[in-house]
C-alpha positions in Angstrom: 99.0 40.0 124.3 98.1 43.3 126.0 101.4 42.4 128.7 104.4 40.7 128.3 107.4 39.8 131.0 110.9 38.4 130.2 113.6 36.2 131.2 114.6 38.9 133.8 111.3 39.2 135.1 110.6 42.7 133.1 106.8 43.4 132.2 106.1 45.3 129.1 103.2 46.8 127.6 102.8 45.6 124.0 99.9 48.2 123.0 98.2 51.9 124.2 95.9 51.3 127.1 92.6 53.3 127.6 91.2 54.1 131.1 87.5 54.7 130.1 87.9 51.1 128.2 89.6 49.6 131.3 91.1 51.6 134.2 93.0 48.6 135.5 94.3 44.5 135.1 94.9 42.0 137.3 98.2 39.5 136.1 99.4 36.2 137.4 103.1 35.4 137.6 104.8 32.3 137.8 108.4 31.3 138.5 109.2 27.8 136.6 112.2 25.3 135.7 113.0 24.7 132.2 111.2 21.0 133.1 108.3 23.0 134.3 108.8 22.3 137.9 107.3 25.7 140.0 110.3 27.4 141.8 107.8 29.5 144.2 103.9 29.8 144.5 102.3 32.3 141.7 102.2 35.8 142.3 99.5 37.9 141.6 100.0 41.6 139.8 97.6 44.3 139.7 98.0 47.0 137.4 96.2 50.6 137.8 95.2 52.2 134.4 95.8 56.4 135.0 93.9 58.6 134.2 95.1 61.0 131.2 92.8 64.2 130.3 92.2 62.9 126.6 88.5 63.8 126.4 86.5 66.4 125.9 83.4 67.7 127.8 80.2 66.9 125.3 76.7 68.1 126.6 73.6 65.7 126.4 71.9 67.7 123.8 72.9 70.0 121.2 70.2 72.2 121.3 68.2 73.5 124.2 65.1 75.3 124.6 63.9 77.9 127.8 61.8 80.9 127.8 61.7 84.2 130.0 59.0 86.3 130.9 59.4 90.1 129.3 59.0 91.4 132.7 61.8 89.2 134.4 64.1 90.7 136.9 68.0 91.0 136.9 69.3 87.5 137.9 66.5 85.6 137.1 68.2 82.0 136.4 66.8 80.7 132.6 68.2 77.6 132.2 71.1 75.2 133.2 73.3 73.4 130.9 75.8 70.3 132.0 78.6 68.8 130.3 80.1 65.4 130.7 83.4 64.6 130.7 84.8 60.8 130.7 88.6 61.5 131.9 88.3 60.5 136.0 86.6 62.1 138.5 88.8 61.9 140.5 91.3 64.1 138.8 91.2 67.6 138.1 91.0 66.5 134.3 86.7 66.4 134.6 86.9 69.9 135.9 84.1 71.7 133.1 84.5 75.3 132.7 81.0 77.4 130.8 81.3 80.0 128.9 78.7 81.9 126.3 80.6 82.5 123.2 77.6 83.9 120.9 74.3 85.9 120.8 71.7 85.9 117.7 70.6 88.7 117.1 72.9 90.7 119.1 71.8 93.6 121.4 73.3 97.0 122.5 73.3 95.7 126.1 74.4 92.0 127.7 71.2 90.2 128.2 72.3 86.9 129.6 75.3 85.3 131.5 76.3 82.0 132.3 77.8 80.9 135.0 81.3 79.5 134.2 81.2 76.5 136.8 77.6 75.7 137.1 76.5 76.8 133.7 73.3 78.2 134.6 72.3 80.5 132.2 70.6 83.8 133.7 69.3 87.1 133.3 71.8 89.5 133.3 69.4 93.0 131.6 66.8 94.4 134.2 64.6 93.2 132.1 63.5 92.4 128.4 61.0 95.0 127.2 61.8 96.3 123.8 63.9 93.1 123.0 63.8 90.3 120.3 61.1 87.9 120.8 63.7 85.3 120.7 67.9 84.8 121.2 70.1 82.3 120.0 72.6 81.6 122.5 76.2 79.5 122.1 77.6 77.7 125.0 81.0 76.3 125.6 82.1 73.5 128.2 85.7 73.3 128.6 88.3 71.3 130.4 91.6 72.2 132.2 93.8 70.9 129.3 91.5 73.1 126.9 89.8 70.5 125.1 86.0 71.7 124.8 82.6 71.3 122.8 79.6 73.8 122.1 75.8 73.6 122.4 72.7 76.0 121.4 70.2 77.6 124.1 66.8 79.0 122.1 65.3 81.4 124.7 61.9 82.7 123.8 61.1 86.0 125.3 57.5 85.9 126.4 55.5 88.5 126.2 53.2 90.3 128.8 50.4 93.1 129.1 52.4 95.9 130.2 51.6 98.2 127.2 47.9 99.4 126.8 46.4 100.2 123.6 46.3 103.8 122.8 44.7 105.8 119.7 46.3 107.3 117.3 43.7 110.8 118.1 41.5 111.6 120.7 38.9 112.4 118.6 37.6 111.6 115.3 35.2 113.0 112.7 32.5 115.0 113.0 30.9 112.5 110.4 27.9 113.6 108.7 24.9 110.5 108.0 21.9 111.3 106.2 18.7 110.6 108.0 17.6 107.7 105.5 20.9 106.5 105.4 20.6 102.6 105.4 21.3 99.7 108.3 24.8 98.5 108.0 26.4 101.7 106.9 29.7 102.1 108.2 30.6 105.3 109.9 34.3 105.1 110.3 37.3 102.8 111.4 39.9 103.7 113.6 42.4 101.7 115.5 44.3 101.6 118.6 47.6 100.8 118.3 49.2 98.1 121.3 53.0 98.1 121.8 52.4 94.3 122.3 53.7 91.1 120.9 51.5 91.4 117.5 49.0 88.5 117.3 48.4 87.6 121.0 46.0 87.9 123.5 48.3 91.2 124.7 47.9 92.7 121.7 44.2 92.0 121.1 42.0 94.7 121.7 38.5 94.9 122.7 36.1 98.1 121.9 33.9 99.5 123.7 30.9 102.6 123.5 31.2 103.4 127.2 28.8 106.7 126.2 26.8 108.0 123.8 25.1 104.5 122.3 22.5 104.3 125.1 19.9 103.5 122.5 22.0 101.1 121.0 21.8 103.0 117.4 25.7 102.1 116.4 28.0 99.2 117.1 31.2 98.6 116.5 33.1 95.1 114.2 36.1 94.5 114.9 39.2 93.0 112.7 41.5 90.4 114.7 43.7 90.5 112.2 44.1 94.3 112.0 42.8 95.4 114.9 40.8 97.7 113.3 37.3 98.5 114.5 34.2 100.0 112.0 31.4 102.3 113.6 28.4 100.7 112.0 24.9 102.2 111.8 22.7 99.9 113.7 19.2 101.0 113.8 17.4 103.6 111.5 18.3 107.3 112.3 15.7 109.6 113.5 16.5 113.4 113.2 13.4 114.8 115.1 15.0 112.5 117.5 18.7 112.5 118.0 19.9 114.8 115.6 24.0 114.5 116.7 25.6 111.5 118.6 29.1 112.1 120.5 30.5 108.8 121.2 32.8 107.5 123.6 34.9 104.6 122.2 37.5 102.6 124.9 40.2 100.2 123.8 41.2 97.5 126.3 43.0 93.6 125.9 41.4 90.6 126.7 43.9 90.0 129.3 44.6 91.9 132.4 47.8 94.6 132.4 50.6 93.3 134.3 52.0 97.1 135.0 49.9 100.5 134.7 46.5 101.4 133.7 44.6 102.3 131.4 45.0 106.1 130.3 43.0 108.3 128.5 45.2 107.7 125.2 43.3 104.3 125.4 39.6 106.3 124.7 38.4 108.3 122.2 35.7 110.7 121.1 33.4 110.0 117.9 31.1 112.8 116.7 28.6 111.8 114.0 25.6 114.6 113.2 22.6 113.5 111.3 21.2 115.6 108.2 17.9 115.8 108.0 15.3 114.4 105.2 11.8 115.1 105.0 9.9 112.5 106.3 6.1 111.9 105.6 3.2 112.0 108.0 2.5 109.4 110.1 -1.3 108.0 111.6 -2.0 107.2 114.7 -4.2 104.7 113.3 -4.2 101.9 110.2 -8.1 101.8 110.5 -10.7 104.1 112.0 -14.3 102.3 113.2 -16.5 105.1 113.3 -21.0 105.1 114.5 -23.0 107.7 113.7 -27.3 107.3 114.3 -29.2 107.7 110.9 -30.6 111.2 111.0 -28.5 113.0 112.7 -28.1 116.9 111.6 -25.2 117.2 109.1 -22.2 119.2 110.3 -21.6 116.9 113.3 -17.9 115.9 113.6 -17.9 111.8 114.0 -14.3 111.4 114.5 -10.9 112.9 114.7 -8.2 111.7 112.3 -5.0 112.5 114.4 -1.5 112.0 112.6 1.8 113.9 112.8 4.6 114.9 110.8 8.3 114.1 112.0 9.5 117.4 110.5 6.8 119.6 112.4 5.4 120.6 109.0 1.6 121.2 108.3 -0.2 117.6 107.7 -3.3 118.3 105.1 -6.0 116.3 105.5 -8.2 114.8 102.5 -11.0 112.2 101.3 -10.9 109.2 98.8 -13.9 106.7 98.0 -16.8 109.5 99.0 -18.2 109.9 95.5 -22.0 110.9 96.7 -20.1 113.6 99.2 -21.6 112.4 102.7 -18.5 113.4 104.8 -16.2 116.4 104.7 -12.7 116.0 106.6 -11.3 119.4 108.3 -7.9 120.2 105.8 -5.8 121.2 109.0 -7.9 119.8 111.4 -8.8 116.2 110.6 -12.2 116.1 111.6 -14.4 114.1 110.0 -17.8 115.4 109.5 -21.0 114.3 108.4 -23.1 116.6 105.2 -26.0 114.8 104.4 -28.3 113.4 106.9 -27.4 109.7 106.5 -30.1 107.0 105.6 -29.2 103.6 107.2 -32.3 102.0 104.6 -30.1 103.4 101.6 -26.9 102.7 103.0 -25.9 101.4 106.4 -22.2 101.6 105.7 -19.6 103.9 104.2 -15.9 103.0 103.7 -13.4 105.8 102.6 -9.4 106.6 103.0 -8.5 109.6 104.4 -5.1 110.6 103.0 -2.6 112.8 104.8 0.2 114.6 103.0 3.1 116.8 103.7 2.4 120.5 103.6 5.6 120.9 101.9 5.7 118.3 99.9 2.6 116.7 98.6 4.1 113.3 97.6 5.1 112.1 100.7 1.7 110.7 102.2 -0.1 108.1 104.6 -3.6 107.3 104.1 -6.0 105.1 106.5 -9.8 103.4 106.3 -12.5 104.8 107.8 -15.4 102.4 108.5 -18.7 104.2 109.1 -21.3 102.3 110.6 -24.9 103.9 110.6 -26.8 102.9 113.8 -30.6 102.6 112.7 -33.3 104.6 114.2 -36.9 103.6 114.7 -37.5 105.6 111.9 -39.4 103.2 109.5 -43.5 101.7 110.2 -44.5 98.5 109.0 -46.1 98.1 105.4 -48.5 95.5 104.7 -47.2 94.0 101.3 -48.7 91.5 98.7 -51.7 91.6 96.7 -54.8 90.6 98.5 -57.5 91.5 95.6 -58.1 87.6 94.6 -57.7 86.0 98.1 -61.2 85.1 99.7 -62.7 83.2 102.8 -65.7 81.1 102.6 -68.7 81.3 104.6 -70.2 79.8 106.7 -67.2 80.0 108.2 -64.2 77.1 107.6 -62.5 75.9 110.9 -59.1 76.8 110.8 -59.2 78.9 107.3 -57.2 82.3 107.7 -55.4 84.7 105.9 -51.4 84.5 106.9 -50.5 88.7 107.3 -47.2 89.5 107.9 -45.6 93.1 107.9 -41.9 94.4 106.4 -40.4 97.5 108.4 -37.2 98.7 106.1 -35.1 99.2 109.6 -32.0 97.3 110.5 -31.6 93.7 111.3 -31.0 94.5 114.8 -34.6 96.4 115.1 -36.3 93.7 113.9 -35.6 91.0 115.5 -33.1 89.3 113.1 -36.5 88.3 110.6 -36.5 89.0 107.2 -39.6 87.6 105.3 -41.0 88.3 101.8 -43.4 86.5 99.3 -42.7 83.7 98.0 -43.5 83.2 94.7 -45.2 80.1 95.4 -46.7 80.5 99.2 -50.7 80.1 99.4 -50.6 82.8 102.1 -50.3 86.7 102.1 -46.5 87.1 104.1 -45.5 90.4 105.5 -42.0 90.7 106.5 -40.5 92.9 109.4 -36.9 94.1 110.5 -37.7 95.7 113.0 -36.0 95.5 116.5 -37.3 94.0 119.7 -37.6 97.5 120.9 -38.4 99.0 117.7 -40.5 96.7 116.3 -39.7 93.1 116.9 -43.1 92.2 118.1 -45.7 93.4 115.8 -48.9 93.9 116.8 -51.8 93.6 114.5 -55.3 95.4 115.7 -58.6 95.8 114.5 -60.4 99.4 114.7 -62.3 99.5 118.0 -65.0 99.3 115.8 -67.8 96.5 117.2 -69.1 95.2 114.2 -65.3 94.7 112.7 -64.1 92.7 115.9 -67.9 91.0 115.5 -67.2 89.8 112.0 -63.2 89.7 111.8 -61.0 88.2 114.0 -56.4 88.6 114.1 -53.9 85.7 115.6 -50.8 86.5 115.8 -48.4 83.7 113.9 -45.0 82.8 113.5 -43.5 82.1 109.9 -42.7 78.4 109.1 -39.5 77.5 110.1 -36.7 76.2 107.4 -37.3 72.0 108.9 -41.4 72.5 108.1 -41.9 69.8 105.5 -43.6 72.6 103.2 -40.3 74.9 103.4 -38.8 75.7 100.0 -36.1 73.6 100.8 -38.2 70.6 101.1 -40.1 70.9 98.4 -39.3 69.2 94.7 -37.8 71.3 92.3 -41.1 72.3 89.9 -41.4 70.9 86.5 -43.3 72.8 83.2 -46.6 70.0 82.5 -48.0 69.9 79.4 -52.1 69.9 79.6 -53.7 66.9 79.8 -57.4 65.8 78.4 -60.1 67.3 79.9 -61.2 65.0 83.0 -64.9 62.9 83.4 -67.1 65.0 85.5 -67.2 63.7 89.3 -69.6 61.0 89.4 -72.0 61.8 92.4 -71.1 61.8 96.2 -72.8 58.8 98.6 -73.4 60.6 101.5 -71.0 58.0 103.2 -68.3 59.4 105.3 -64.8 57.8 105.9 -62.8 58.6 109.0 -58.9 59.8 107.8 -55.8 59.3 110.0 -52.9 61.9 110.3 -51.6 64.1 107.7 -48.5 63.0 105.5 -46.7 66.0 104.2 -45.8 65.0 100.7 -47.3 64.6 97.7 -49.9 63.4 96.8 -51.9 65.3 99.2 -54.8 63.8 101.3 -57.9 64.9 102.6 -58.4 65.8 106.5 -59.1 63.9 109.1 -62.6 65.4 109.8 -65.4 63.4 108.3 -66.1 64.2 104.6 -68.1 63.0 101.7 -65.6 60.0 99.9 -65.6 59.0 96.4 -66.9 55.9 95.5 -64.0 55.4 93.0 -60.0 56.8 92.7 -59.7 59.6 90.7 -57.6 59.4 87.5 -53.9 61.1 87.9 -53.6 64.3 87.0 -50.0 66.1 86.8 -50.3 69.0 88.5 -49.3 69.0 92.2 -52.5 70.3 93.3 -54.1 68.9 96.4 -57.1 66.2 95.8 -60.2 67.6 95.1 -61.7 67.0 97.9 -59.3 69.0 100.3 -59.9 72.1 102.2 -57.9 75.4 101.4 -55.6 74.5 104.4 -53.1 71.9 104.4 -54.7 68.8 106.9 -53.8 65.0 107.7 -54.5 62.6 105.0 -56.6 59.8 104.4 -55.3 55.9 105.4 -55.6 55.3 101.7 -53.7 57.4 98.9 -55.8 59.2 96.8 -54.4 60.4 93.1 -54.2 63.9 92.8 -57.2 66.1 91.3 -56.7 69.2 89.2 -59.1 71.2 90.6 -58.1 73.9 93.2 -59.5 76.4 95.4 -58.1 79.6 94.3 -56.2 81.0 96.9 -54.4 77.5 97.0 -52.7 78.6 93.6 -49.0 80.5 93.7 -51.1 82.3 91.0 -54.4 83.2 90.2 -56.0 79.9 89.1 -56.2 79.8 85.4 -59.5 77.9 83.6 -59.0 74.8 81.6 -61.4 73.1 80.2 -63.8 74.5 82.3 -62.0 74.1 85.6 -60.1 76.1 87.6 -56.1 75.2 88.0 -53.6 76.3 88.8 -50.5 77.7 86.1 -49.0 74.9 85.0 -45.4 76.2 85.4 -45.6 76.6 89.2 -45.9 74.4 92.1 -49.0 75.1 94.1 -48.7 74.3 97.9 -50.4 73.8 101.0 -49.4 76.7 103.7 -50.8 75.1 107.1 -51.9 77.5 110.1 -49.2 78.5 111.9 -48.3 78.6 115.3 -48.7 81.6 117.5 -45.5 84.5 117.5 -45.0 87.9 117.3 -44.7 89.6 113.7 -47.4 87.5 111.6 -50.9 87.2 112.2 -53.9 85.1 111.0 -56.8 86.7 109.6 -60.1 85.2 109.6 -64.1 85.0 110.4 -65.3 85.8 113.8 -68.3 84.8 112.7 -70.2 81.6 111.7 -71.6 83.3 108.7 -70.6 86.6 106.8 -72.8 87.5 104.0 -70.9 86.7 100.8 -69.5 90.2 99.5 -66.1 92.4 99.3 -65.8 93.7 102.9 -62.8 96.3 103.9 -61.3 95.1 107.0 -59.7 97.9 108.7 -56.9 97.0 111.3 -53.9 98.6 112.5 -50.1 97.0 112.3 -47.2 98.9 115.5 -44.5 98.1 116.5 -43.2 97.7 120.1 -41.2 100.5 120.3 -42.2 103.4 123.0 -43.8 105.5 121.2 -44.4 102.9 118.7 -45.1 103.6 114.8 -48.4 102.4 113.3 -49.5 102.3 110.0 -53.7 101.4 109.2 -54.6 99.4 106.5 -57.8 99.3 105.2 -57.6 95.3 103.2 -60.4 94.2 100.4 -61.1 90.6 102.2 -63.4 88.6 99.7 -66.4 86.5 101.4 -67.8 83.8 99.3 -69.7 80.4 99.3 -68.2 78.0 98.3 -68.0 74.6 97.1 -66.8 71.4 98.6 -63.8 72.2 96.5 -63.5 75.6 98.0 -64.6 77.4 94.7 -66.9 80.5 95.5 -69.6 80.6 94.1 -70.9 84.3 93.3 -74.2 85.3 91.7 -73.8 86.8 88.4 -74.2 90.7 88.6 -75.4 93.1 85.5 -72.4 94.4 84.5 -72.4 98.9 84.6 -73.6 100.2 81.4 -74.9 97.3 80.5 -77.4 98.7 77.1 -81.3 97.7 77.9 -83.9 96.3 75.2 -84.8 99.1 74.2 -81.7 100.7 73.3 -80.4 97.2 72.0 -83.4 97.4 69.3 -82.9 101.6 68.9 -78.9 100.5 67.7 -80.4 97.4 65.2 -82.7 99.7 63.2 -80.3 102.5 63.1 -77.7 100.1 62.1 -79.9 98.4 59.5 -80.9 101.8 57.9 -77.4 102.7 57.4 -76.5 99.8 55.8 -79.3 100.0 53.2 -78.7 104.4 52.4 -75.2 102.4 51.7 -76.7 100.1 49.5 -78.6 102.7 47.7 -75.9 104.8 46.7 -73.4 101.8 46.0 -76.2 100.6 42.8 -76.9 104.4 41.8 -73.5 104.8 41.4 -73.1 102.0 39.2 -76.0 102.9 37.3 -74.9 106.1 35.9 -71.5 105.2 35.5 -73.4 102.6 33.0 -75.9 103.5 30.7 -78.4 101.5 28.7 -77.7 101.3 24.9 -80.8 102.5 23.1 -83.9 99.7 22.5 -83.6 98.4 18.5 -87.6 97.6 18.4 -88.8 100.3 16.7 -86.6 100.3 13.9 -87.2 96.5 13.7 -90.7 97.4 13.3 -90.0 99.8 9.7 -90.0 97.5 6.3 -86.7 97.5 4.7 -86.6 100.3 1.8 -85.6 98.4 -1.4 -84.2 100.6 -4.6 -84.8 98.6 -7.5 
């Protein structure tokens, strides 16, 4: 038991009592006989616990953390430590007495102080620039008796912008950069150095060209880490240009300074001069378009190559591609001129480089394309073209039959109307082509001579050529195949003189007759393989017949791609080529139709002569004088043309004159050919005679 009380009534304490276990007990005490009886009524004893200073002050925590601004004033309270002591309150024994024992690392001057009954820690330095980033501080708490107990106080020193960044120089270089030198070259790297906590935003610097960069031909990299900036080349120097840059290069921190400004330590100058290279000459232009009219006097300048050279020097001025020398090119000056008096018909355009080279250094060079255009000139008159000697027209006169005339002008496309024909191999009709210009010669106009017996007998329509959709067009036209020749054909057996009416015209083979009425066959006609029209066709292509009708060999001559070739005693045409119909044409402006005024022309060679302009003002003309054949003809269209006594033909007389002559020549040849071979052979002398003596006999 914690109490005990004796006979005498004395309490004793058997064992050490502790107040902060339990400051006090309450005991009972009774009075009693030896039998147990109660003497007196129970007392009751309460016994205080006092206090005795047996502890020591502990703190919470053993280590503590606070931090302090670099700039903080004198006094400026940190922190605030309290220690707990478990004697009574009520007694002086909890009185706590602070005091800083320790400093890590230790400084020339007292930085902090605590305040021996409140234990707040505070500033006790004006302030903490140029200190440790950090202390280590050691606390005591300590009783009246002495008894006591430590903690540790970890102030961080924060830092704050109150030193600028400032260069080491204030100026740098000159630096020397070759003209050519290469995007991404670096110039230099300098650094402004920042009295700043190393590593934060203080001590970051940002750079700056505040001059001297206006067109942005540097710019400046900067190393975090280092702070250490590179002047890089940007953009592609330019002596003629800028020959020396002086730049202007400011340091400043990404945060505001808390005290000062920033001074001119913080700039700095950078002066970089550019050498220079020789550069080549540059052209205005990559291409040149250049039109000059055909004809015009040589010498003329037609355009001005213009270039320059960066380094001022003389540009010389050349020509590449002119092999037939048409142009010349100024050396110095660049213009181009004309030599010859150009031909658009023999070329209409010319494409050359003019090259330009240094005049100091004949490698370095540009060249361009010039593109000469000749503009054409009404320079050209229409031709008449084909071969007209075999053509013929019949007479009396054949409704619609007419010579197709066309003319071919050797100007441009864009004087003649964008038409471009020539002969085909296998037309029917005589084609003239023209290239003449609406205003040069796009509408040609075919005349007679104002000659009353030619516009009596002869008469012109102008035509159009058949366009590329006409079913006769090479385009719709089978591909021609080589026929062998077949046996010669029965004559026609003899016409009726029956007609048959014939209904529209089909446009492929096999060809039919026209719809006007005509003597019919009384049976079909066998096959024949050439693709010839029937027999019984005019020269011009008409409708056909309801029924088909085989094709017929036999052709009217000017029907053939060819001259007609004779075969067995009719004419065909070559077997090799495909003979086609050419139908009249419609009316338009660069062909014309030439044919009988007349009813009847009397059958003979007759020289039309007519005149082919253009419609230029003044337009060009060129007279023809054509051999138009006039014939009878057959119902196949065949002339048919007395025999004539040919020139030099010999008469009777000197036919007989050249027998006898002949005949005595031969027999003076005969003559001499057997007296020759009579003396060159003599007779052996006759044995009669001697036949005739008797025989001598010696006895």
């Amino acid at each position: 038991m914690l109490f005990t009380i004796s006979r005498d009534g004395v309490i004793y304490l058997n064992a050490p009592l502790d107040r902060e276990t339990q400051d006090q007990f309450h005991i009972s005490i009774v009075v009693e006989r030896p039998d147990g009886r109660e003497i007196a009524k129970p007392v009751e004893l309460r016994v205080m616990v006092g206090d005795a200073n047996d502890n020591r002050p502990t703190f919470p925590q053993t280590q503590y953390h606070a931090a302090v601004k670099e700039l903080a004033v004198k006094g400026t309270e940190i922190l605030t430590v309290q220690a707990a002591d478990n004697d009574d309150p009520k007694t002086d024994n909890v009185r706590i007495f602070y005091r800083l024992v320790g400093q890590v690392p230790e400084s020339p001057r007292t930085l902090f102080r605590v305040d021996r009954d409140s234990g707040v820690i505070s500033l006790l330095a004006n302030s903490m620039e140029g200190t440790s980033p950090q202390y280590t501080l050691t606390i005591t708490a300590e009783d009246a008796k002495g008894l006591n107990s430590s903690c540790t106080v970890i102030i961080t020193v924060q830092d704050e912008n109150n030193n600028p960044p400032v260069f080491s120089q204030h100026e740098y270089g000159p630096f020397y950069l070759a003209e050519d030198a290469e995007v991404g070259t670096t110039v230099t790297t300098v650094c402004a150095w920042d009295a700043d906590e190393r590593g934060g935003d203080s001590w970051l610097v940002d750079y700056r060209l505040e001059s001297g960069n206006e067109d942005e031909v540097f710019t400046l990299v900067t190393d975090s880490q280092t702070n250490e900036v590179s002047l890089v080349l940007d953009k592609v120097l330019d002596f003629e240009r800028e020959s020396e840059y002086i730049l202007v290069v400011s340091a400043q921190n990404p945060v505001g300074l808390v005290r000062g400004r920033y001074g001119p330590a913080s700039t700095a100058t950078v002066s970089i001069f550019v050498d220079d290279i020789n550069e080549g000459p540059v052209l205005s232009q990559s291409h040149y378009e250049v039109t000059v009219r055909e004809g015009e006097e040589p010498g003329r300048v037609i355009a001005t190559i213009r270039g320059y050279d960066p380094d001022s020097h003389p540009i010389r001025y050349s020509l590449r591609g002119d092999t037939k020398r048409y142009f010349s090119i100024g050396k110095y000056s660049g213009e181009l001129k004309t030599v010859q008096a150009l031909d658009r018909e023999e070329n209409s355009t010319y494409t050359m480089e003019v090259v330009a080279e240094d005049g100091r250094n004949s490698s370095l060079s540009a060249s361009t394309l010039v593109t000469v255009h000749i503009l054409d000139v009404n320079d050209n008159s229409p031709v008449l073209v084909g071969d007209y000697s075999w053509k013929h027209l019949c007479t009396p006169r054949w409704d619609e039959q007419a010579l197709v005339l066309a003319s071919r002008d050797s100007d441009s496309p864009q004087h003649g109307g964008r038409l471009n024909f020539s002969l085909r191999a296998d037309a029917t009709a005589l084609v003239l082509a023209s290239r003449d210009s609406p205003q040069h010669g796009g509408r040609l106009n075919f005349s007679l001579r104002a000659d009353a017996t030619v516009r009596r007998n002869w008469k012109l329509m102008a035509t159009s050529p058949p366009p590329r959709s006409h079913p006769l067009s090479p385009s719709s036209l089978p591909t021609p195949t080589p026929l062998s020749i077949p046996a010669p054909l029965p004559p026609l057996p003899p016409t009726p003189p029956t007609t048959a009416p014939y209904p529209p015209y089909s446009p492929h083979p096999p060809y039919r007759c026209p719809p006007t009425p005509r003597p019919a066959p009384p049976l079909p006609l066998p096959p024949y393989p050439e693709t010839c029209p029937p027999h019984c066709c005019p020269p011009t292509l008409r409708p056909a017949p309801p029924l088909p009708l085989p094709p017929y060999p036999d052709l009217h001559p000017h029907l053939c791609s060819v001259p007609p070739q004779r075969f067995s005693g009719v004419s065909r045409c070559p077997l090799v080529t495909w003979a086609k119909y050419v139908p009249l044409l419609a009316a338009g402006d660069t062909h014309t139709n030439l044919s009988l005024n007349t009813p009847y022309l009397a059958p003979e060679v007759y020289t039309v002569p007519f005149t082919i302009s253009d419609s230029s003002s003044p337009p060009r003309s060129t007279f023809i004088n054509l051999p138009v054949t006039v014939c009878t003809c057959n119902v196949r269209g065949y002339c048919r043309m007395a025999a004539k006594q040919l020139e030099g033909m010999p008469t009777v007389q000197s036919t007989v004159g050249i027998l006898v002559g002949t005949l005595a020549v031969i027999g003076i040849i005969l003559i001499v050919v057997f007296m020759r071979i009579s003396y060159q052979n003599p007779k052996p002398p006759s044995k009669t005679s001697q036949e005739r003596v008797p025989l001598s006999i010696s006895l």
